[in-house]
C-alpha positions as a LaTeX table, in Angstrom:
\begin{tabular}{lrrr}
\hline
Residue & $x$ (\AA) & $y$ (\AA) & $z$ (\AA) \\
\hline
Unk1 & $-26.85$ & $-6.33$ & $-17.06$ \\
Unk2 & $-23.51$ & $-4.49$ & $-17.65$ \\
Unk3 & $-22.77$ & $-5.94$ & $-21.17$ \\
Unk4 & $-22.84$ & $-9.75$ & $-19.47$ \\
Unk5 & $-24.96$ & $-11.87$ & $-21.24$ \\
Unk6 & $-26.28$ & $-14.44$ & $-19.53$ \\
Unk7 & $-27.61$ & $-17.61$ & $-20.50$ \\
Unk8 & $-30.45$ & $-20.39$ & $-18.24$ \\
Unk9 & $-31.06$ & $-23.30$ & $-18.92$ \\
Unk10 & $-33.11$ & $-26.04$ & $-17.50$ \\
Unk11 & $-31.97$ & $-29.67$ & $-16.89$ \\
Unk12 & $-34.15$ & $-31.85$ & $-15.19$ \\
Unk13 & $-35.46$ & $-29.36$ & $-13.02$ \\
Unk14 & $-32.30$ & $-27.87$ & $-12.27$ \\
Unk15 & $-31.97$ & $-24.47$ & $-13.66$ \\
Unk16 & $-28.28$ & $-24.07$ & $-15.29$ \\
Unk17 & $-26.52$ & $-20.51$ & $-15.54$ \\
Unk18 & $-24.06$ & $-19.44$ & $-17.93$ \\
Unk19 & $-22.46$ & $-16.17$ & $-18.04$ \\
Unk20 & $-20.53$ & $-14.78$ & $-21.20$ \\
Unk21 & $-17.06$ & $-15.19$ & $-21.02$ \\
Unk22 & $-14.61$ & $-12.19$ & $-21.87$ \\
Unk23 & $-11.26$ & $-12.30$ & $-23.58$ \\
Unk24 & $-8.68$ & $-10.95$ & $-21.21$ \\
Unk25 & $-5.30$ & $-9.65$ & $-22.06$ \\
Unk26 & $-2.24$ & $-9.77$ & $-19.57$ \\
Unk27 & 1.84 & $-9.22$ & $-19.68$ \\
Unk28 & 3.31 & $-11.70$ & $-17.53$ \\
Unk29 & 6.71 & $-12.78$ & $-17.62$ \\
Unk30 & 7.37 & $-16.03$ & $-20.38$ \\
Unk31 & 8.87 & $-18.52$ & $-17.67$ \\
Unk32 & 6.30 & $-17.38$ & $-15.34$ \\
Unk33 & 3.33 & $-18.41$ & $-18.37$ \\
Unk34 & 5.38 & $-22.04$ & $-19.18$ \\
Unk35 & 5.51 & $-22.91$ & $-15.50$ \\
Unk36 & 1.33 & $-21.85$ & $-14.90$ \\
Unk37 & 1.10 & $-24.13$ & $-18.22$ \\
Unk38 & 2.98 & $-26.92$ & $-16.99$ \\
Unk39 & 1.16 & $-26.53$ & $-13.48$ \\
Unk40 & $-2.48$ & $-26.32$ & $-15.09$ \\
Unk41 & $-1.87$ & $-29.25$ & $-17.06$ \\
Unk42 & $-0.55$ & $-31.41$ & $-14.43$ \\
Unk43 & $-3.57$ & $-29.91$ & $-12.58$ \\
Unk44 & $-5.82$ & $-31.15$ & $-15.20$ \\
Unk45 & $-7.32$ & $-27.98$ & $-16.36$ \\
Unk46 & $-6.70$ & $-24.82$ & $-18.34$ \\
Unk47 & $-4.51$ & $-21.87$ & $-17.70$ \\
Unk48 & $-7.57$ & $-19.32$ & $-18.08$ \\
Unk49 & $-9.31$ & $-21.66$ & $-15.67$ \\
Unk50 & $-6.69$ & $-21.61$ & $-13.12$ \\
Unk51 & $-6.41$ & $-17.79$ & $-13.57$ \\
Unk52 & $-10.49$ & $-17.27$ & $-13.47$ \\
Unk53 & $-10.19$ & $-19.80$ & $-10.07$ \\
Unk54 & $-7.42$ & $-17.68$ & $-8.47$ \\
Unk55 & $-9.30$ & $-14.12$ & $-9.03$ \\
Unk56 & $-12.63$ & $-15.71$ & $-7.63$ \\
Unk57 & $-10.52$ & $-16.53$ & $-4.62$ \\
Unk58 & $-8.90$ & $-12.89$ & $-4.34$ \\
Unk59 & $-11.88$ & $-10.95$ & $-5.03$ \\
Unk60 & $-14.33$ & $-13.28$ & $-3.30$ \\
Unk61 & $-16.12$ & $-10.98$ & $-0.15$ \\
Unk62 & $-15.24$ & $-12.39$ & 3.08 \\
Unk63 & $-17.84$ & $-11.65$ & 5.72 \\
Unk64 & $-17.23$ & $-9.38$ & 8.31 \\
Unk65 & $-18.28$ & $-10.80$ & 11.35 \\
Unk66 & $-17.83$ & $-8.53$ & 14.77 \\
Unk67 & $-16.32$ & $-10.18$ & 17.31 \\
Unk68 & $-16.22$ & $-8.24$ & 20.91 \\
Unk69 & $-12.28$ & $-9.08$ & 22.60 \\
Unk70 & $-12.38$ & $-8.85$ & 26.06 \\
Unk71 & $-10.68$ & $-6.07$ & 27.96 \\
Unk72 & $-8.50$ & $-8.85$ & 29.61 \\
Unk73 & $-7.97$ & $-10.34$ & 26.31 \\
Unk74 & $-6.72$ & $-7.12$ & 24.55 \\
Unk75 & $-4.26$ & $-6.39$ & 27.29 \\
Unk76 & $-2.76$ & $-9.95$ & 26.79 \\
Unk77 & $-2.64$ & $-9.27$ & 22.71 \\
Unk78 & 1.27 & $-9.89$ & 21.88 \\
Unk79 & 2.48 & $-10.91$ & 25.44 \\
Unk80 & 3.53 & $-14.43$ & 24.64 \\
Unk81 & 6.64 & $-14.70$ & 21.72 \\
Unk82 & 6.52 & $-18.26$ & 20.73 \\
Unk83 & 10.37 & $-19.59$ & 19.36 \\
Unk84 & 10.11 & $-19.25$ & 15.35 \\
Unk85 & 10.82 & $-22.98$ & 15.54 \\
Unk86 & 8.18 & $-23.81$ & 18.04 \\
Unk87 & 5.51 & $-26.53$ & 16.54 \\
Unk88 & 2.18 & $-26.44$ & 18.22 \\
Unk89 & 0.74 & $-29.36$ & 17.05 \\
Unk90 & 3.63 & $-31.06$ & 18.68 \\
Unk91 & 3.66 & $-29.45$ & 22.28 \\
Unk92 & $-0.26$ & $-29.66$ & 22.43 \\
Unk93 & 0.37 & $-33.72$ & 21.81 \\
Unk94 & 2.73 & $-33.73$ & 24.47 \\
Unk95 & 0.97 & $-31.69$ & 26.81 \\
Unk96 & $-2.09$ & $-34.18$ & 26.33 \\
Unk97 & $-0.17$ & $-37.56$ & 26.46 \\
Unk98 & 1.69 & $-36.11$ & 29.81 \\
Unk99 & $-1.38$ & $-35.37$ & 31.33 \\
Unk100 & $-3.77$ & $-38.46$ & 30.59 \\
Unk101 & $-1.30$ & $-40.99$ & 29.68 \\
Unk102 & 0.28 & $-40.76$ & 33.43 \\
Unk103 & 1.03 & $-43.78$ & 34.99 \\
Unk104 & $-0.77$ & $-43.54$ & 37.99 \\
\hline
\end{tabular}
């Protein structure tokens, strides 16, 4: 199993997987490792943990689901520049509230 040793274990009917751990060596920059210290902690957990937590995240596989874009769709790809200022969530509200909160 590629030099991972792995471990079961059964706990009232649930069956309980550990893998091996392996010691990891990495160069990062000193006030880089005391501010990741100071972050795990207040995070309640340990640097290697929040290390091992951000590579699951990086490497994990995303699926790859096809989606079929209209003709019509493609051709409007990039047509609309929205302000770098411009809040959605705000103009969608006010769109909404103009057009069923109308006195009328």
């Amino acid at each position: 199993m590629n030099g991972i040793i792995h471990n079961f274990t059964r706990i009232n009917n649930y069956e309980i997987r550990s893998i091996m751990n392996t010691k990891l060596t990495l160069t990062i920059e000193h006030t880089i490792i005391e501010k990741a210290k100071k972050y795990a902690k207040h995070k309640g957990c340990s640097l290697s943990d929040l290390i091992e937590n951000y590579l699951k995240v990086i490497t994990k596989e995303e699926s790859k689901v096809s989606i079929e874009i209209s003709p019509i769709s493609k051709s409007l790809r990039g047509s609309f520049k929205a302000p770098l200022d411009f809040d959605y969530k705000k103009e969608l509200s006010k769109g909404l509230s103009d057009k069923y909160l109308q006195n009328g």
